[in-house]
Structures are given as structure tokens and as C-alpha cells.
PyMOL Python script that loads the backbone (N, CA, C, O; Angstrom):
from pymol import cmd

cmd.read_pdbstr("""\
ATOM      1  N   UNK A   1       0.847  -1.161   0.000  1.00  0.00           N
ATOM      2  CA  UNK A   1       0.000   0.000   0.000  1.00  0.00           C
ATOM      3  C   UNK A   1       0.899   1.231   0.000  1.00  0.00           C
ATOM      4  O   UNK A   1       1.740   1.424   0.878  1.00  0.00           O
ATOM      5  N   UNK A   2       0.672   2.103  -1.080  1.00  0.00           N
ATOM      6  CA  UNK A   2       1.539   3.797  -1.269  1.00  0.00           C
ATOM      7  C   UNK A   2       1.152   4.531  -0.001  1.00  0.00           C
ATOM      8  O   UNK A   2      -0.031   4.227   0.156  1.00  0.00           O
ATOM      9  N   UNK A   3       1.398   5.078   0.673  1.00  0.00           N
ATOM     10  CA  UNK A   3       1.279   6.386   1.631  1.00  0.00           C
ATOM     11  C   UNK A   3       1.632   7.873   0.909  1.00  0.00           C
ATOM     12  O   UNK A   3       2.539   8.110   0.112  1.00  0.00           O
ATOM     13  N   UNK A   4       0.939   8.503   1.279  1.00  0.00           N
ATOM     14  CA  UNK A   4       1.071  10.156   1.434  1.00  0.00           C
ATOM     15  C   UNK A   4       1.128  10.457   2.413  1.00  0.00           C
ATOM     16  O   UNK A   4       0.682   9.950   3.443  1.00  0.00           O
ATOM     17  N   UNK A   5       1.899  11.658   2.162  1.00  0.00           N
ATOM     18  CA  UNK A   5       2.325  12.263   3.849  1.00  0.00           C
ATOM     19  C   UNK A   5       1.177  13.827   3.777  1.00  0.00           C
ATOM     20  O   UNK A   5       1.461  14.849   3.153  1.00  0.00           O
ATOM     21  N   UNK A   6       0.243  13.665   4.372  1.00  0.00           N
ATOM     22  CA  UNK A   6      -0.285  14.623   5.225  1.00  0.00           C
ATOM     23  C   UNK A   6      -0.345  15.334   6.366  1.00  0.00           C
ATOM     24  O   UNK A   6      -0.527  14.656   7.377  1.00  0.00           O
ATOM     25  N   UNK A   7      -0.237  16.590   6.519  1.00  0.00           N
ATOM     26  CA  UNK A   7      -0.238  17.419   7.553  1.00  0.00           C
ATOM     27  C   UNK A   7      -1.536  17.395   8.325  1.00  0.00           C
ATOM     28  O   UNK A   7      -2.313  18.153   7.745  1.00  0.00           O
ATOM     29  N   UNK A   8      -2.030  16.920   9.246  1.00  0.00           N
ATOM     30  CA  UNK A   8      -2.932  17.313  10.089  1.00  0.00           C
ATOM     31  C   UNK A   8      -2.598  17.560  11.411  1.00  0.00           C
ATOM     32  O   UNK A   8      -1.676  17.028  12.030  1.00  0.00           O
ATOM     33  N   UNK A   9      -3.573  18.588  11.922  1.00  0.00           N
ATOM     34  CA  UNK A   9      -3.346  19.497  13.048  1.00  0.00           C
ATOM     35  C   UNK A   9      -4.219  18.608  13.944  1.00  0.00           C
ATOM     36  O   UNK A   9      -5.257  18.238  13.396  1.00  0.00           O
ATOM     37  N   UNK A  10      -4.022  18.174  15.229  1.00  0.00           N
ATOM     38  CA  UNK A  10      -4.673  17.536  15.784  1.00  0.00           C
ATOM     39  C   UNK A  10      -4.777  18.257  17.480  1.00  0.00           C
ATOM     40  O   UNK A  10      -3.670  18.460  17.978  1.00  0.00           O
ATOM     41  N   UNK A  11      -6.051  18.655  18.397  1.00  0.00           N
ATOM     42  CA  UNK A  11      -5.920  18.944  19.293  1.00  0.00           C
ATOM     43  C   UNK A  11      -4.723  18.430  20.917  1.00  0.00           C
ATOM     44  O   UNK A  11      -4.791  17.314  21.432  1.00  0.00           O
ATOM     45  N   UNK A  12      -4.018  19.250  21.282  1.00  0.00           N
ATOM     46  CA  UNK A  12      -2.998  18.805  22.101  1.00  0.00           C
ATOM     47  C   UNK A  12      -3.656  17.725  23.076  1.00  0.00           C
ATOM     48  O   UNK A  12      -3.023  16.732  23.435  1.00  0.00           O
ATOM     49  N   UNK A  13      -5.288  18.041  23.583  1.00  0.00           N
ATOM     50  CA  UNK A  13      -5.700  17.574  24.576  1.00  0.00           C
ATOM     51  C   UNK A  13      -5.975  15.813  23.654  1.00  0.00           C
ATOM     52  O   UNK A  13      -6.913  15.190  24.151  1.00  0.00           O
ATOM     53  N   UNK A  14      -5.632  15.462  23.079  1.00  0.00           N
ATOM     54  CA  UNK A  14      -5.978  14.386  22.278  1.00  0.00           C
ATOM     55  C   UNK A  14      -5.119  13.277  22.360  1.00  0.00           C
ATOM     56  O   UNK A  14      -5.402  12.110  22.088  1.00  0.00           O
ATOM     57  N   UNK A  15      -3.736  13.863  22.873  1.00  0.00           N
ATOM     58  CA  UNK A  15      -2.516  12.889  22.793  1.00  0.00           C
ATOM     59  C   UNK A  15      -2.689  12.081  23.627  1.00  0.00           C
ATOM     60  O   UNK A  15      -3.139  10.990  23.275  1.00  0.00           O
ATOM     61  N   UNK A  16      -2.462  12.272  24.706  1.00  0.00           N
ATOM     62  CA  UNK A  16      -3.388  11.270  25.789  1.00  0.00           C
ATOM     63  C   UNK A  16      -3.865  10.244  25.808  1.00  0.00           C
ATOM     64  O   UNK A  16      -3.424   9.210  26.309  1.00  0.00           O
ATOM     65  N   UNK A  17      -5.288  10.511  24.995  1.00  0.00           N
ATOM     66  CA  UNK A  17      -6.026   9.590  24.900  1.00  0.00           C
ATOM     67  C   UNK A  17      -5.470   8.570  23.999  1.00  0.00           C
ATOM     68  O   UNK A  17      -5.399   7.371  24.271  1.00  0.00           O
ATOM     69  N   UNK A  18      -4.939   9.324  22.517  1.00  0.00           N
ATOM     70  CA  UNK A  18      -4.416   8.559  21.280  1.00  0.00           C
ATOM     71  C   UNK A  18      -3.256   7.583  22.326  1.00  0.00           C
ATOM     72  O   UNK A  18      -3.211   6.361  22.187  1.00  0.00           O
ATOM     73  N   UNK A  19      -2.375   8.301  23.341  1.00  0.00           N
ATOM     74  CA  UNK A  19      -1.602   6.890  23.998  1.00  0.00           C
ATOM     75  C   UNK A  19      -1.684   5.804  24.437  1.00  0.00           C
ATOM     76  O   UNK A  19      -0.826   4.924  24.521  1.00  0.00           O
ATOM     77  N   UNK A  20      -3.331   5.828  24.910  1.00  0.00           N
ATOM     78  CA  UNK A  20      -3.712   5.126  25.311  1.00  0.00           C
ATOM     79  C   UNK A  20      -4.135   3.668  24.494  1.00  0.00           C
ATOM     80  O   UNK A  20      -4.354   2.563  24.991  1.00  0.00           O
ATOM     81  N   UNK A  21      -4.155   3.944  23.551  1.00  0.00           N
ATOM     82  CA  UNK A  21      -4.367   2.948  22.262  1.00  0.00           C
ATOM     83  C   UNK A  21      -2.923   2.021  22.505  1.00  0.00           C
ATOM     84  O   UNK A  21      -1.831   2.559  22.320  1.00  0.00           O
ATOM     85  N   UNK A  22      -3.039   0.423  22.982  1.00  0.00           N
ATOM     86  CA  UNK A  22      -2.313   0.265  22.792  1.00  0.00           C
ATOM     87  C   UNK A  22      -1.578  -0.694  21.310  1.00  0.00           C
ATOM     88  O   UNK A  22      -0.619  -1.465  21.300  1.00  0.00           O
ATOM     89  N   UNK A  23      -2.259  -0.358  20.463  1.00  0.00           N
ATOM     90  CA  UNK A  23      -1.720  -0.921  18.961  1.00  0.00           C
ATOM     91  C   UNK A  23      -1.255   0.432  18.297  1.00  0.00           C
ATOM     92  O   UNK A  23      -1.596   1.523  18.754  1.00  0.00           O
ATOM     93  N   UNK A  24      -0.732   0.336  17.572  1.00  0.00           N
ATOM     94  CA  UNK A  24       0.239   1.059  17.075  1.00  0.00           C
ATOM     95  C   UNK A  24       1.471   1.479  17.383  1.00  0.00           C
ATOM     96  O   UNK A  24       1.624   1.707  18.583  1.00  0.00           O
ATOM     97  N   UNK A  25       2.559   1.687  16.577  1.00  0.00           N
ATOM     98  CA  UNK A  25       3.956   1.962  16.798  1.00  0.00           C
ATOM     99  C   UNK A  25       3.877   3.747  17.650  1.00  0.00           C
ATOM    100  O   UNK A  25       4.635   4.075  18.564  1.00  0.00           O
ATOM    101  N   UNK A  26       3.155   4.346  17.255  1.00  0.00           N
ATOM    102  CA  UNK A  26       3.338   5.925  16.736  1.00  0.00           C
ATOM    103  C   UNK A  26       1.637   6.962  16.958  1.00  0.00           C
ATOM    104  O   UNK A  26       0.496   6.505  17.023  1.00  0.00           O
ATOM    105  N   UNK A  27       2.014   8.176  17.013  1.00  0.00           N
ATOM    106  CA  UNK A  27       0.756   8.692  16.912  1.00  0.00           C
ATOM    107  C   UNK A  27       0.103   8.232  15.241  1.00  0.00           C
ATOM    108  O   UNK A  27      -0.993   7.718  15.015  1.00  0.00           O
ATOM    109  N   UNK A  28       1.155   8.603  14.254  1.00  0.00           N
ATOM    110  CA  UNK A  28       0.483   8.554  12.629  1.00  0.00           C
ATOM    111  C   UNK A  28      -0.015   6.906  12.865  1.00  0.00           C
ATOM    112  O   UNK A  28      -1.141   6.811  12.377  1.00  0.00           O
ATOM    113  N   UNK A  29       0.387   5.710  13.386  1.00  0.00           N
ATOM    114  CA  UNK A  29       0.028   4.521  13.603  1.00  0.00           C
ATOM    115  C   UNK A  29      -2.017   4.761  14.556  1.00  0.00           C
ATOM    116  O   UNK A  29      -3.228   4.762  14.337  1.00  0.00           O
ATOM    117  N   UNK A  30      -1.335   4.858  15.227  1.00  0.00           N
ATOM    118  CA  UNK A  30      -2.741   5.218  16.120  1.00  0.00           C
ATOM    119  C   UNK A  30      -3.677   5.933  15.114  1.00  0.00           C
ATOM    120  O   UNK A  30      -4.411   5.173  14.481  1.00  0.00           O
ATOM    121  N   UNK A  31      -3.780   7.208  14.861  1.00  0.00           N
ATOM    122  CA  UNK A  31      -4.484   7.971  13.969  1.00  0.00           C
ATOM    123  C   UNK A  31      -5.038   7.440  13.109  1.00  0.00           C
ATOM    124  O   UNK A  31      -6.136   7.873  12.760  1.00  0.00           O
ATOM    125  N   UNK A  32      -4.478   6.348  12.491  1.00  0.00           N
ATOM    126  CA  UNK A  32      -4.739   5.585  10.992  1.00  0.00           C
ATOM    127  C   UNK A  32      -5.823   4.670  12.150  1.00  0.00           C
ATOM    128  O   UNK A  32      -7.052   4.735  12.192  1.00  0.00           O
ATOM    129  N   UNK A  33      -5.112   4.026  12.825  1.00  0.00           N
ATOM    130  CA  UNK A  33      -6.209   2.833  13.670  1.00  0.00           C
ATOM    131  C   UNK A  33      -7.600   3.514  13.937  1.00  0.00           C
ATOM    132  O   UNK A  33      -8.628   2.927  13.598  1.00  0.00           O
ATOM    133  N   UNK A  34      -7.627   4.299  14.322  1.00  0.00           N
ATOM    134  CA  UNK A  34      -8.948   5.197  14.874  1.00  0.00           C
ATOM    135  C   UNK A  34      -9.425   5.614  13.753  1.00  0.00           C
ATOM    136  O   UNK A  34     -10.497   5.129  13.393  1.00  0.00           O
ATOM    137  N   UNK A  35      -8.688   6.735  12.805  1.00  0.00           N
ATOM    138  CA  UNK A  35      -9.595   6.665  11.087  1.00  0.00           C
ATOM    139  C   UNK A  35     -10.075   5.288  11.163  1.00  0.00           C
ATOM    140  O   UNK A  35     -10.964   5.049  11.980  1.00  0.00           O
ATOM    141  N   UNK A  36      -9.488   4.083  10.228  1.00  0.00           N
ATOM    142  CA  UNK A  36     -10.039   2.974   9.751  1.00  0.00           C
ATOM    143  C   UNK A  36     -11.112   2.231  10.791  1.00  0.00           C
ATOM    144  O   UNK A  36     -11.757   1.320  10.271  1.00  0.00           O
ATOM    145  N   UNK A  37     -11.383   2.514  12.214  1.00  0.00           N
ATOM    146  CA  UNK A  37     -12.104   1.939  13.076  1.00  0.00           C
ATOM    147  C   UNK A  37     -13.619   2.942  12.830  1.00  0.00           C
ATOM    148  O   UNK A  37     -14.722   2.404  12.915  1.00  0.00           O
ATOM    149  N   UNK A  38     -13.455   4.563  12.496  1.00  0.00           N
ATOM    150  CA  UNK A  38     -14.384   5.121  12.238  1.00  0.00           C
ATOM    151  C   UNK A  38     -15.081   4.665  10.752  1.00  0.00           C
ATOM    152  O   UNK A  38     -16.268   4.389  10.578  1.00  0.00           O
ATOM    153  N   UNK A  39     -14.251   4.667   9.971  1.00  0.00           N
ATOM    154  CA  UNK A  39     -14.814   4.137   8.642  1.00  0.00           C
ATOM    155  C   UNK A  39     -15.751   3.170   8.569  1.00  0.00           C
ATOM    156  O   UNK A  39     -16.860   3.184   8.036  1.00  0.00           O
ATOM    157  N   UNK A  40     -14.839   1.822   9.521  1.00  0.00           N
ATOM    158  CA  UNK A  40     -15.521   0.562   9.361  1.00  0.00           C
ATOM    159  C   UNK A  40     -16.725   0.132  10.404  1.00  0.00           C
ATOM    160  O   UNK A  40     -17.383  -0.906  10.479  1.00  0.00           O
ATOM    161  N   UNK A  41     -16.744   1.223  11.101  1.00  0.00           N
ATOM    162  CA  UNK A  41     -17.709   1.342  12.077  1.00  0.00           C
ATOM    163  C   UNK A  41     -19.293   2.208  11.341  1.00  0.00           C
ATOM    164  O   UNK A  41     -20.468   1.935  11.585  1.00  0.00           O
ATOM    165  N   UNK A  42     -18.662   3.413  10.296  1.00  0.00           N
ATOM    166  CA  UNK A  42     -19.739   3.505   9.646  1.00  0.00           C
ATOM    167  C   UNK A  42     -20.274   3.064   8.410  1.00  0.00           C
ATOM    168  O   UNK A  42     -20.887   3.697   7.551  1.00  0.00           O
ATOM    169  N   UNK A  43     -19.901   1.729   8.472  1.00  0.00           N
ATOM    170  CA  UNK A  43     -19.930   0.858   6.973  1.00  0.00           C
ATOM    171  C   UNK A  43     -19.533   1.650   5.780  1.00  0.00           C
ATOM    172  O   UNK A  43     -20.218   1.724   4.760  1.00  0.00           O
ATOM    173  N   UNK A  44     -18.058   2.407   6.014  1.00  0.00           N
ATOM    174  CA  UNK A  44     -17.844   2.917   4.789  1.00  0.00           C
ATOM    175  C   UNK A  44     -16.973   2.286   4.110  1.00  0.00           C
ATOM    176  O   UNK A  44     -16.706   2.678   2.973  1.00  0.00           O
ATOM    177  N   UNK A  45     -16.337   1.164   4.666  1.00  0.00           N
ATOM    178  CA  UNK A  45     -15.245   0.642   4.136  1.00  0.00           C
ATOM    179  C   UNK A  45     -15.601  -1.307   4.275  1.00  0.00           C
ATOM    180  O   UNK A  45     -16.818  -1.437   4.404  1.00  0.00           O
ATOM    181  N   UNK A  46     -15.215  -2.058   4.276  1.00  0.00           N
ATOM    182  CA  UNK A  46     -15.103  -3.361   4.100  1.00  0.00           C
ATOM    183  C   UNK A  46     -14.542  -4.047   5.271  1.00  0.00           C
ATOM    184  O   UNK A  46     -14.362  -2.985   5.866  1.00  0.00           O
ATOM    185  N   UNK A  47     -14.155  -4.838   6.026  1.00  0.00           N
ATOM    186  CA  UNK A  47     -13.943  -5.968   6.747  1.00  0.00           C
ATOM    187  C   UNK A  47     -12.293  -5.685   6.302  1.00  0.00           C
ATOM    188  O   UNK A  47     -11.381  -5.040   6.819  1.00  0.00           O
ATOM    189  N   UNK A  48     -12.414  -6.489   5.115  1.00  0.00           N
ATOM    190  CA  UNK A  48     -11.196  -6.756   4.275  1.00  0.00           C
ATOM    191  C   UNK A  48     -10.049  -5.644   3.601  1.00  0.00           C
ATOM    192  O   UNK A  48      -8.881  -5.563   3.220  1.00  0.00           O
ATOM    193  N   UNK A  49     -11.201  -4.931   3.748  1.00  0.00           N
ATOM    194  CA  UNK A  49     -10.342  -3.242   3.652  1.00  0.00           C
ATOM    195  C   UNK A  49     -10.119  -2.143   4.618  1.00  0.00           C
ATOM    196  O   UNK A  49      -9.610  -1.024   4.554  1.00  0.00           O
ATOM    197  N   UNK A  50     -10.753  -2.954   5.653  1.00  0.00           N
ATOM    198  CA  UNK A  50     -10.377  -1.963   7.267  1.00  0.00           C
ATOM    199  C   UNK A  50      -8.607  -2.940   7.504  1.00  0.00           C
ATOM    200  O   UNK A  50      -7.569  -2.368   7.839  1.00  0.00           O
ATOM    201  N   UNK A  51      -8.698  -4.053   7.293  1.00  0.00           N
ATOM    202  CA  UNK A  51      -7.581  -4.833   7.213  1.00  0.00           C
ATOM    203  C   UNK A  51      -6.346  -4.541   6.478  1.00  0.00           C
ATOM    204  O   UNK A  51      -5.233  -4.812   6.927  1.00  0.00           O
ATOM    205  N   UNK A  52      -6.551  -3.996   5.370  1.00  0.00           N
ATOM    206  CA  UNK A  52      -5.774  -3.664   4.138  1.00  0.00           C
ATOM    207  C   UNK A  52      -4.820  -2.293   4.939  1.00  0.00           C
ATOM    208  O   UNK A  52      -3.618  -2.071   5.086  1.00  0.00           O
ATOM    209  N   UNK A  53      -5.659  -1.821   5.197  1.00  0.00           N
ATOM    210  CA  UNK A  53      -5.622  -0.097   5.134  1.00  0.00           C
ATOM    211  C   UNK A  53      -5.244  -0.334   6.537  1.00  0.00           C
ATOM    212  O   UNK A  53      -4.510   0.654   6.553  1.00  0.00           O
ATOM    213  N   UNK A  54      -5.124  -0.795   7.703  1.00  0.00           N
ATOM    214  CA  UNK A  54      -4.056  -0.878   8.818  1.00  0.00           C
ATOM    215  C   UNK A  54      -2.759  -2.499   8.720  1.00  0.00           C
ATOM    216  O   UNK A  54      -2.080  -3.043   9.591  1.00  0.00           O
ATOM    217  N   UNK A  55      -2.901  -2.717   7.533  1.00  0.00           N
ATOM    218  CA  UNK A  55      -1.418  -3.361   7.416  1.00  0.00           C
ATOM    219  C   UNK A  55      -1.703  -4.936   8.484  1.00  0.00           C
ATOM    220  O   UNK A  55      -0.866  -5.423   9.244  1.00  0.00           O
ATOM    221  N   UNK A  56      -3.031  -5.432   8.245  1.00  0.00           N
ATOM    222  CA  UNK A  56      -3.322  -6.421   9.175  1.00  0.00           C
ATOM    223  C   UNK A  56      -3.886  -7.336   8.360  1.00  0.00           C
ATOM    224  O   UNK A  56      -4.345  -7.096   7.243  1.00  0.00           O
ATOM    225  N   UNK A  57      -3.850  -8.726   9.084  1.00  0.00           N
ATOM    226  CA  UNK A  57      -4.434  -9.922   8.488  1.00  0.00           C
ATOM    227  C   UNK A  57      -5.938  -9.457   8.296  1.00  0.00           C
ATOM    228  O   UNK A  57      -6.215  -8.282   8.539  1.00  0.00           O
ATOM    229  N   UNK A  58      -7.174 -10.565   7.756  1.00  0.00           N
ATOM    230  CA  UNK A  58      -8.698 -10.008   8.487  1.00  0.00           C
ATOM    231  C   UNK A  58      -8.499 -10.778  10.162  1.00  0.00           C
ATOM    232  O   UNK A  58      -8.963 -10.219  11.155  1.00  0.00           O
ATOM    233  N   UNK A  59      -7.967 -11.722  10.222  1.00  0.00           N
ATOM    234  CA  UNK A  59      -7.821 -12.066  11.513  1.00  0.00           C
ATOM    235  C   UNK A  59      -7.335 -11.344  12.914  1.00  0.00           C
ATOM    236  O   UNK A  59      -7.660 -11.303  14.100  1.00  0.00           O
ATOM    237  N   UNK A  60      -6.526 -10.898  12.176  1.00  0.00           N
ATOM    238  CA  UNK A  60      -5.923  -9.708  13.352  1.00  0.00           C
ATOM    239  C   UNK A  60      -6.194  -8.568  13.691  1.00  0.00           C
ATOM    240  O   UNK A  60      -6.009  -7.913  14.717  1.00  0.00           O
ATOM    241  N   UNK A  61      -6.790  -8.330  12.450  1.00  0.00           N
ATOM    242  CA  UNK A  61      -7.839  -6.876  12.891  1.00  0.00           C
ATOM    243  C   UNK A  61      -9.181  -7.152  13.631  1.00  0.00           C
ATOM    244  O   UNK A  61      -9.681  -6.327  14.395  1.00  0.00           O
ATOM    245  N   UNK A  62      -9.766  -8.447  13.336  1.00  0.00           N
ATOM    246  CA  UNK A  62     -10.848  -8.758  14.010  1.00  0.00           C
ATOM    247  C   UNK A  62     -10.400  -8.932  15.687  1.00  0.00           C
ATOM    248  O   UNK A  62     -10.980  -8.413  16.641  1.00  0.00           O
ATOM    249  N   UNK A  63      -9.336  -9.716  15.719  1.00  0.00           N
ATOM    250  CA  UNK A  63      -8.471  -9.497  17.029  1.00  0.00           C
ATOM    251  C   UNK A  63      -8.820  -8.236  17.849  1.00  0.00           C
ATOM    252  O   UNK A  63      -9.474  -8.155  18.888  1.00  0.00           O
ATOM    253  N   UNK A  64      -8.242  -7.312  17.150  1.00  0.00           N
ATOM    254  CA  UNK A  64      -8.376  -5.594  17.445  1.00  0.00           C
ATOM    255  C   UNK A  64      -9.533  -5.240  17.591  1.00  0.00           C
ATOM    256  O   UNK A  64      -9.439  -4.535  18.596  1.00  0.00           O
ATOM    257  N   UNK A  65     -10.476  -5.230  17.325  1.00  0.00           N
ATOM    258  CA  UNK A  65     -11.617  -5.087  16.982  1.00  0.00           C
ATOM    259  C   UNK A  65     -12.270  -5.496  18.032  1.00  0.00           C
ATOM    260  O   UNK A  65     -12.975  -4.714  18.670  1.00  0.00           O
ATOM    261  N   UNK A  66     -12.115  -6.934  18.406  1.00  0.00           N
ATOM    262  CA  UNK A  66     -12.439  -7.772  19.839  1.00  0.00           C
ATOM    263  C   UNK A  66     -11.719  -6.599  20.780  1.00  0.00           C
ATOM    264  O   UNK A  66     -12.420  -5.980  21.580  1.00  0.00           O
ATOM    265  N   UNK A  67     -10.701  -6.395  20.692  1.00  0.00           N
ATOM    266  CA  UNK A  67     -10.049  -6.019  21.892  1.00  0.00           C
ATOM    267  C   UNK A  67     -10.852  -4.343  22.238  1.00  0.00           C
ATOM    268  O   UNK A  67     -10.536  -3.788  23.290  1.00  0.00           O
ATOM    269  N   UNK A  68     -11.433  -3.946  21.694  1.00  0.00           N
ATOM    270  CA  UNK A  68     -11.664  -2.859  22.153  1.00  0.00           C
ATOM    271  C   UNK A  68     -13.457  -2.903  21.616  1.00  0.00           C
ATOM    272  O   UNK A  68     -14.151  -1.932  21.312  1.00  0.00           O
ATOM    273  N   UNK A  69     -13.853  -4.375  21.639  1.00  0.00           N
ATOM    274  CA  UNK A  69     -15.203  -4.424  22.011  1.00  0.00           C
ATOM    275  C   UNK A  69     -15.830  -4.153  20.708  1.00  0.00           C
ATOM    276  O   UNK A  69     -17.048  -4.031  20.844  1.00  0.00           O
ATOM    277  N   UNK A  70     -15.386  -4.000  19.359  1.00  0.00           N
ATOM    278  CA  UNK A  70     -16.392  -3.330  18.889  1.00  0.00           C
ATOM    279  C   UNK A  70     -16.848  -4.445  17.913  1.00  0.00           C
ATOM    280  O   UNK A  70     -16.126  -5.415  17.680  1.00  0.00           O
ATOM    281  N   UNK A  71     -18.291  -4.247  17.247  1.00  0.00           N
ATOM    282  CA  UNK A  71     -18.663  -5.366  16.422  1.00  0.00           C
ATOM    283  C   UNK A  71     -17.896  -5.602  15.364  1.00  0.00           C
ATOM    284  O   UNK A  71     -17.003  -4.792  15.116  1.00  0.00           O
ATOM    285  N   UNK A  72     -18.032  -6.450  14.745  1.00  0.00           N
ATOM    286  CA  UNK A  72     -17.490  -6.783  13.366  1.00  0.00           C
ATOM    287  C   UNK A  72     -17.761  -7.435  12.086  1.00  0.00           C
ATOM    288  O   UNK A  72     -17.091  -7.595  11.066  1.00  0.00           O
ATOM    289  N   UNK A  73     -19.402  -7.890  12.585  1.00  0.00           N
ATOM    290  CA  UNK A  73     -20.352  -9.025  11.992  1.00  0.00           C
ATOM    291  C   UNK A  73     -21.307  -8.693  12.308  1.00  0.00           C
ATOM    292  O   UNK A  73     -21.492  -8.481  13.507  1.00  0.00           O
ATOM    293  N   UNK A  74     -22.528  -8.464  11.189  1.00  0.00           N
ATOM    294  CA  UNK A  74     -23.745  -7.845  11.389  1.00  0.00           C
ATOM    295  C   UNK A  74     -24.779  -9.147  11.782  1.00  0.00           C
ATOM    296  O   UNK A  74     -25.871  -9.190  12.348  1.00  0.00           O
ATOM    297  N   UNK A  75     -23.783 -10.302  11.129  1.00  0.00           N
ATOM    298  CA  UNK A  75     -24.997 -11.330  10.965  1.00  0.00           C
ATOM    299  C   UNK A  75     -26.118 -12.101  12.389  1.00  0.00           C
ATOM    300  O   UNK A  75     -25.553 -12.962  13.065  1.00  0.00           O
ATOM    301  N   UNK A  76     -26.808 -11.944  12.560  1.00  0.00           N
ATOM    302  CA  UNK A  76     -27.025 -12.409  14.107  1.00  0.00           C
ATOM    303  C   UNK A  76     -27.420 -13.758  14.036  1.00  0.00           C
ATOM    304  O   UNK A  76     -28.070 -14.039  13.029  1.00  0.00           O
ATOM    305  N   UNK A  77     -27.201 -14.671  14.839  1.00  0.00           N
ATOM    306  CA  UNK A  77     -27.535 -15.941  14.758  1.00  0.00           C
ATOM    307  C   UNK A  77     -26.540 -16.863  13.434  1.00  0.00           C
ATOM    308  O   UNK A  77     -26.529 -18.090  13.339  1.00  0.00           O
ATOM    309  N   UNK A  78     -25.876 -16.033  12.644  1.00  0.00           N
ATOM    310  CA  UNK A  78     -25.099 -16.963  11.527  1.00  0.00           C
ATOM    311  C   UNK A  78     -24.011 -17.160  12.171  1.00  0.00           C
ATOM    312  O   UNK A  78     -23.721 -16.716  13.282  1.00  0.00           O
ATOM    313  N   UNK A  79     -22.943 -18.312  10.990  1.00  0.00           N
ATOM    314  CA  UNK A  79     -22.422 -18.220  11.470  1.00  0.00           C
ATOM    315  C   UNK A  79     -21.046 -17.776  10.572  1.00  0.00           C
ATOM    316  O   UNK A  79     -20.903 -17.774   9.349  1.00  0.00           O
ATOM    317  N   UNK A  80     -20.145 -17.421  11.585  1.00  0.00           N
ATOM    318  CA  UNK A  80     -19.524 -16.126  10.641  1.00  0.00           C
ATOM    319  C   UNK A  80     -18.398 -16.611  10.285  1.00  0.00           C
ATOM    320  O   UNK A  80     -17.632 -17.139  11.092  1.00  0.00           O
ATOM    321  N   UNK A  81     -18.161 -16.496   9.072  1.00  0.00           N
ATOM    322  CA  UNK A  81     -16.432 -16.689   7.928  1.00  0.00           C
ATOM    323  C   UNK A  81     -15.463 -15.552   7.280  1.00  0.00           C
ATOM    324  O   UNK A  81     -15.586 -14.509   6.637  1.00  0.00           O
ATOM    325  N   UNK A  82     -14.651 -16.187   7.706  1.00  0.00           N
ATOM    326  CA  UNK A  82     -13.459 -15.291   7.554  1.00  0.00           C
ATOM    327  C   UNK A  82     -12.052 -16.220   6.702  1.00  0.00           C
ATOM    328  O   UNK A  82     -11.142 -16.861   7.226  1.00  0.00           O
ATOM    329  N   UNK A  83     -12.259 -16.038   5.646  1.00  0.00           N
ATOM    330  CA  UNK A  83     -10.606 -16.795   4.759  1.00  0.00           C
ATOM    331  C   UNK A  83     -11.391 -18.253   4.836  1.00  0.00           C
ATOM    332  O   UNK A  83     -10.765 -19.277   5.108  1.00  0.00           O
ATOM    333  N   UNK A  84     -12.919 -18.258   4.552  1.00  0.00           N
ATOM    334  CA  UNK A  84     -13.131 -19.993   4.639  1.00  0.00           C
ATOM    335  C   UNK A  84     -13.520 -20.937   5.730  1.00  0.00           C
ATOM    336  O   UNK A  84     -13.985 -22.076   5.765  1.00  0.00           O
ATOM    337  N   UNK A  85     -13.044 -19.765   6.878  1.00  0.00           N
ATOM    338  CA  UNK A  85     -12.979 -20.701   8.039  1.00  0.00           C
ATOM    339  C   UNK A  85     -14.177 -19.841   8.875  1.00  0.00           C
ATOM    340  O   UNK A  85     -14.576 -18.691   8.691  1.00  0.00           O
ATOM    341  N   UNK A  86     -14.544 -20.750   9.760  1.00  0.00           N
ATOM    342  CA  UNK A  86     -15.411 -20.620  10.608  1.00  0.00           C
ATOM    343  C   UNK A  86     -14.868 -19.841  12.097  1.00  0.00           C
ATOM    344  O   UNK A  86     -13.839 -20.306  12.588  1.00  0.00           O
ATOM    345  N   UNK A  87     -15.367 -18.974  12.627  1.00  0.00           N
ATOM    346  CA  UNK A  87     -15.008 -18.095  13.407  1.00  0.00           C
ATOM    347  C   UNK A  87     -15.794 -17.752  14.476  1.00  0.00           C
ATOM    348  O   UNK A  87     -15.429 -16.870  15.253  1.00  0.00           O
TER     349      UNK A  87
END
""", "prot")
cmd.dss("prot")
cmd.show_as("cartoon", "prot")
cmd.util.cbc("prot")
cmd.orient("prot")
């Protein structure tokens, strides 16, 4: 995946919290985690492309995903696949 380097200004009172994240190397690491968690939280992006776009298996982002509680599967009562396999 190419990167661009963008400038964004981010509130001081923010760092903090962003430390608190513990995945990522870096604030630009963190930042990207929290973008792609907003995206895929508002179905703007894919499973497989919240994955892409933080440099993760789908497994390991679902990992992440677990770890800070949030859904990841709309399906209720199915049962859910990931790479084939049952999950």
C-alpha cells in the first residue's frame, strides 16, 4: 500500500487519549487505527479493507476489533467466515 504524507493538526488535549491505544507503533500509527475503526464502524469501508488499510491480516484486525469491544459481523444468529474458516 503507497502512503502520502499529510499534515494534520490535531488537538494537544488528544494525545493522551491517542496513547492510550495500545496498537500502534506511533501517533500517525494510532491515527490511521482510529480513522479505519471510524470508517468501518460507519460501513464505509469493508472488513477486508479496514484490514488492508491498517497493514493487518482479516484475523488480526478482528483481534483488534475484539479487543476494544467493537462489532465486526452484522450477521445475528449466523455463522460467521473469515478466509473460509469458521469463526
Amino acid at each position: 500500500m503507497s502512503t502520502k504524507s499529510v499534515d494534520v493538526a490535531i488537538s494537544e488535549e488528544l494525545v493522551p487519549y491517542l496513547n492510550m491505544i495500545k496498537d500502534g507503533k506511533d501517533i500517525e500509527d494510532k491515527l490511521t487505527l482510529v480513522a479505519v475503526f471510524g470508517l468501518f464502524v460507519a460501513k464505509l469501508i469493508t472488513l477486508e479493507k479496514a484490514a488492508e488499510l491498517t497493514g493487518k491480516s482479516v484475523c488480526d484486525f478482528i483481534d483488534i476489533l475484539k479487543a476494544y469491544q467493537i462489532p465486526w459481523c452484522d450477521c445475528a444468529g449466523e455463522q460467521r467466515k473469515v478466509g473460509g474458516n469458521i469463526v
